[in-house]
N, C-alpha and C positions, 0 to 999 in steps of 0.2 A: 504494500500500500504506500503509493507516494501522498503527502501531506504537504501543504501548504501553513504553515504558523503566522501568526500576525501577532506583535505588541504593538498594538495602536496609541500612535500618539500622534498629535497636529505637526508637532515641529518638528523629530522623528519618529518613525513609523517604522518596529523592524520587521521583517518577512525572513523565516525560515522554511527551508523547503530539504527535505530527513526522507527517507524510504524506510520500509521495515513492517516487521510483522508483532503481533504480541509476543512478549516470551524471547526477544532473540534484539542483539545489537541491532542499534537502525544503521545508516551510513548515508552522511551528508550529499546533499546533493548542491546546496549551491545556499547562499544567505546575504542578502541587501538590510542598506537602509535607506528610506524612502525619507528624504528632507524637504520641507518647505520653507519656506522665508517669515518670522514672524511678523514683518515690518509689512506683508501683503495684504489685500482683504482677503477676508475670513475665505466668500465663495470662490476666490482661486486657489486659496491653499487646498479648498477640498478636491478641488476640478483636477489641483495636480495630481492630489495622493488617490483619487478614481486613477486619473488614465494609466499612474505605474501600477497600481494594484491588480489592475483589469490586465495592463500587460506582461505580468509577472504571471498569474494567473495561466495567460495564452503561453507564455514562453515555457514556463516549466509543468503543467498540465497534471496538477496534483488530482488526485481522487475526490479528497475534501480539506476543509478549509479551517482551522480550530484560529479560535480569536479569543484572549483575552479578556472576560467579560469585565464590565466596567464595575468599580464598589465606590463609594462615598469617600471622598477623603473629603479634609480639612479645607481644601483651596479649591472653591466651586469654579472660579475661573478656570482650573487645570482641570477637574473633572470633566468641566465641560467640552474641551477641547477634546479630549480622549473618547467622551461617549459619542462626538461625531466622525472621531478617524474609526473609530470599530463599528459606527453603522454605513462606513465607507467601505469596508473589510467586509461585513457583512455582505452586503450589496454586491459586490463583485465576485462574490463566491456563487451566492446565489442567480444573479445575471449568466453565469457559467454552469448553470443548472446542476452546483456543483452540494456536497450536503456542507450545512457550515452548524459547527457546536462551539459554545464558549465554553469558557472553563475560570473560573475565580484563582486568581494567585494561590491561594493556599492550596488550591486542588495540583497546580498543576507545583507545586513545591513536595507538597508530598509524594507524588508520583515520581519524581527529580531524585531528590535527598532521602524520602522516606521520614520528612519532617515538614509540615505546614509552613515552620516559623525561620524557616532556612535563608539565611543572608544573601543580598547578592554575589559576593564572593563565591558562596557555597555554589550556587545555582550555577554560575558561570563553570568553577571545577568540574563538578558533574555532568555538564553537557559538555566538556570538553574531554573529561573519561568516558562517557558514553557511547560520542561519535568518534573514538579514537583518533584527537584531532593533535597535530604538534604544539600550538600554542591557543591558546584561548581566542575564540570569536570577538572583535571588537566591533564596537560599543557595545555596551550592555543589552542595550537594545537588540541587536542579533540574536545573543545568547540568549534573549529571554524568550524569541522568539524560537527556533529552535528547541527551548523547551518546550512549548505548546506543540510545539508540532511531535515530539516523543512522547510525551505526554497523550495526545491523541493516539498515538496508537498502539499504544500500550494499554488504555485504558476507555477510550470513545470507538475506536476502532469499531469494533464489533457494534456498539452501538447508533454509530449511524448509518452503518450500511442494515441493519434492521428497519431504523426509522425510515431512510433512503427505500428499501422493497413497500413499507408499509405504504408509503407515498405514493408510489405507482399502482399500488392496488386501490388506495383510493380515487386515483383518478383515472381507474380504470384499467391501467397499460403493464397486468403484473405479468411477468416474462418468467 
């Protein structure tokens, strides 16, 4: 199963893109960060981080799509910003009739370290003993990204391509 990761963010945006099966090393397949300009208006930051995501999307031709789901913090300005780069994330998975599931930080930490409250340090180590990588994914953002995407399919795997058959049988087209 090839995956697509997203850590959504306005300013950076990272995209990991991991192969692999449940139970068994994934092995990288390729990892961006998607920048915009904060000094732009808001609707072209997004319009940027649509056309990369959309073509990242086409270029690397993941199965499905795991996004970062968004949670509350402190700074409604940065929240805000995030909960519109992952309904861009969203969007473009789905646009690719592709399945898309988020996942909360803690989920996708545990699934990582085997610890919800695991630091980023940790989380970058571990995605870099994972995918058996020389040095660590830079920016953060990468690696965080790249964990969602091991994290799905370690742990979502199975269940979107359930939810993905259910879908077709409810719109009729069960194969």
């Amino acid at each position: 199963m090839r995956v697509l990761g997203v850590d959504p963010g306005l300013t950076r945006c990272g995209v990991g893109v991991v192969e692999g099966v449940p139970g068994r090393p994934c092995t990288l397949v390729a990892y961006h960060v998607v920048r915009t300009d904060p000094d732009d208006e808001l609707p072209h930051r997004l319009l940027l981080l649509d056309r990369a995501l959309t073509e990242l999307v086409a270029e690397h031709r993941p199965e499905s799509v795991a996004v970062e789901r968004v949670f509350s913090q402190h700074n409604v300005r940065t929240v805000m910003g995030t909960a519109q780069a992952s309904g861009i994330a969203v969007l473009a998975g789905a646009r690719a009739g592709l399945p898309v599931q988020t996942y909360t930080p803690s989920e996708v930490k545990a699934a990582i370290t085997g610890s919800g409250t695991a630091d980023k340090a940790q989380m970058t180590a571990m995605v870099t003993r994972l995918l058996r990588l020389a040095e660590p994914p830079k920016p953060a953002d990468a690696a965080d990204a790249l964990a969602l995407a091991i994290c799905h399919i370690w742990r979502g795997g199975t269940r979107s391509k359930l939810a993905a058959a259910a879908d077709r049988v409810r719109r009729g087209g069960a194969r």
